[in-house]
C-alpha positions as CSV (number, residue, x, y, z in Angstrom):
1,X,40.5,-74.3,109.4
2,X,37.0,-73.4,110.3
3,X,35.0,-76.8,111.4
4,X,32.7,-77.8,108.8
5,X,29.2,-77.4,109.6
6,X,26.8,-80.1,110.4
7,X,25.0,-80.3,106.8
8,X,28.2,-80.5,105.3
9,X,29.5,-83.1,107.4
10,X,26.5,-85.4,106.6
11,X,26.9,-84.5,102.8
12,X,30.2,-86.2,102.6
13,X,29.3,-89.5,104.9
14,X,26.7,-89.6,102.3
15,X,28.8,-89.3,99.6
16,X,31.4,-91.7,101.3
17,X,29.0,-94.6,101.8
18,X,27.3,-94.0,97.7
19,X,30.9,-94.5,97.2
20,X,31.1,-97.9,99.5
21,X,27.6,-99.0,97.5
22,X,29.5,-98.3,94.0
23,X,32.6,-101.1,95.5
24,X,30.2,-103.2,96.2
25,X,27.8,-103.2,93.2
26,X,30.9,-103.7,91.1
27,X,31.8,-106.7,93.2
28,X,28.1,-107.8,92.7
29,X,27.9,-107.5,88.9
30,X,31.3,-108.6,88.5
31,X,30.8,-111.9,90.3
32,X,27.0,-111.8,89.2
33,X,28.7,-111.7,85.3
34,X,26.1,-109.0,84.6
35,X,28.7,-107.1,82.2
36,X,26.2,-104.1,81.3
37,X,25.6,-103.5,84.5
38,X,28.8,-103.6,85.4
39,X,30.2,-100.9,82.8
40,X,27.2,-98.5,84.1
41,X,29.3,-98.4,87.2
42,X,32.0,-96.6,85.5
43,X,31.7,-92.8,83.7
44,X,31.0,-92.2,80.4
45,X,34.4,-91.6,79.5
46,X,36.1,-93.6,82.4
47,X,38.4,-95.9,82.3
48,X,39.3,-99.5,83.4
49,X,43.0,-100.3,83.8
50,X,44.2,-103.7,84.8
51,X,47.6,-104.1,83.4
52,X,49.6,-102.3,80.6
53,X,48.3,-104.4,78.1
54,X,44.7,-104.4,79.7
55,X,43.6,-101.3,79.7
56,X,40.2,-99.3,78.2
57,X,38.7,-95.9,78.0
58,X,34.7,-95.2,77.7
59,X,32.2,-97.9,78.4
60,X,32.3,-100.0,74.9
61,X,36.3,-100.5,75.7
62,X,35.7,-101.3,79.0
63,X,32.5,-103.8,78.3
64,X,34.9,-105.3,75.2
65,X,37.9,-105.5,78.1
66,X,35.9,-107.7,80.5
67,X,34.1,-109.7,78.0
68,X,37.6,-111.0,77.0
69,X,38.4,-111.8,80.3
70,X,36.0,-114.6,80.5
71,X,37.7,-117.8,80.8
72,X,40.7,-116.7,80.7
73,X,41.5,-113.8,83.9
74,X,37.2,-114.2,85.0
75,X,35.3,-117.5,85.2
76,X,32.9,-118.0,82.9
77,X,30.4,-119.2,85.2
78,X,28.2,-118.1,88.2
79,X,29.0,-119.1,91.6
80,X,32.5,-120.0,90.3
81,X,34.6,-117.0,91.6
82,X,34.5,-114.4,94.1
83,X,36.0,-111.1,94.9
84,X,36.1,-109.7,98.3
85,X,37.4,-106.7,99.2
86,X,38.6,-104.7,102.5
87,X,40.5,-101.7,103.5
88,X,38.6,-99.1,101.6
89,X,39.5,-95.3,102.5
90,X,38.1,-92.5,100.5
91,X,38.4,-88.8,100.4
92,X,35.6,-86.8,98.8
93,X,36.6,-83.4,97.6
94,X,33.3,-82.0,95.9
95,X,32.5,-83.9,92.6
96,X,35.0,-85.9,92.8
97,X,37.1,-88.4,95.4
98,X,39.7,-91.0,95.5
99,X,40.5,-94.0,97.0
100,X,41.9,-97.2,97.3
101,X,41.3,-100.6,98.3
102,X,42.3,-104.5,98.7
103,X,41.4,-107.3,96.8
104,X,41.2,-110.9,96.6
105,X,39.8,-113.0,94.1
106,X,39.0,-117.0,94.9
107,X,38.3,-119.7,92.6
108,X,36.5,-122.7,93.3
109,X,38.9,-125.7,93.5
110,X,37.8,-128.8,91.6
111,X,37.1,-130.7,94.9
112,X,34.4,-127.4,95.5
113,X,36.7,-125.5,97.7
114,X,37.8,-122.2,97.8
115,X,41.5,-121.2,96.3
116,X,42.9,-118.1,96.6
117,X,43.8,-117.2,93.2
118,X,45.1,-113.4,93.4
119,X,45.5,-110.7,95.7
120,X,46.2,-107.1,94.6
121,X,45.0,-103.7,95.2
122,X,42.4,-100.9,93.4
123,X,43.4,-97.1,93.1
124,X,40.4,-95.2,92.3
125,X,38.8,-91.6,90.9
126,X,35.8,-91.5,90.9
127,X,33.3,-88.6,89.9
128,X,29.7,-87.4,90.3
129,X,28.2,-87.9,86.9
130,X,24.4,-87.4,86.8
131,X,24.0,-87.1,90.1
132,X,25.7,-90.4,90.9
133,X,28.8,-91.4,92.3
134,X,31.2,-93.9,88.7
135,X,34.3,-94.6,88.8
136,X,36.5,-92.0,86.8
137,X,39.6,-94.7,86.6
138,X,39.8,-97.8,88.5
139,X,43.4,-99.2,88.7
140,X,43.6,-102.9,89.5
141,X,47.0,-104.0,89.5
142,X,47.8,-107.3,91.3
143,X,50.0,-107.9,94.3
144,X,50.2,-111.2,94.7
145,X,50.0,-113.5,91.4
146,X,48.3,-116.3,90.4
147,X,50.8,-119.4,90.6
């Protein structure tokens, strides 16, 4: 296989760290309970998929998924929760890449410290949709369960 020139080579580290910035906006409106901003993150016609009874296609589903999550799967509250995430590895392939990640999500203990509530992975597509990088489907099944 021919070595990819230099321009192309830079095109896809670009693409691979718009792709790092997407993770981590998601983490950010997800923590930051900023739902609509959250649900721009994904594609038009994307989809969310948690469990096999949580699941949702397009952005109304997928803002109507996570707005039932509050309380019960999500805090309700800012500065309550957190999700941090690790691992990430992504392969671009034009328009589109994949890739997966870990994540953990902590609760706030009612003595104010952290609990580790959940640990589990994501197993993403995403796609180029207006010139930015969404996620296409966003897996997010968990690993290790709450107890």
């Amino acid at each position: 296989m021919p070595e990819a020139t230099l321009a192309a080579r830079i095109g896809r580290l670009q693409d691979i760290e718009e792709i790092k910035q997407l993770a981590i906006a998601y983490k950010q409106a997800l923590d930051g309970k900023d739902i609509a901003a959250y649900v721009e993150l994904f594609a038009e016609d994307g989809t969310l998929w948690c469990a096999p009874d949580l699941q949702a296609t397009g952005r109304p589903a997928i803002r109507a998924l996570v707005d039932g999550m509050s309380g019960d799967l999500l805090t309700e509250e800012i500065g309550t929760d957190l999700h941090l995430t690790a691992n990430h590895l992504i392969e671009v392939d034009g328009d589109t890449a994949w890739g997966s990640l870990t994540w953990c999500y902590l609760t706030v203990e009612p003595s104010g410290g952290p609990r580790l509530a959940k640990v589990g992975h994501y197993v993403d597509r995403y796609v180029r949709e207006h010139g930015r990088w969404r996620f296409q489907r966003r897996e997010a099944p968990t690993d290790i369960p709450v107890h």
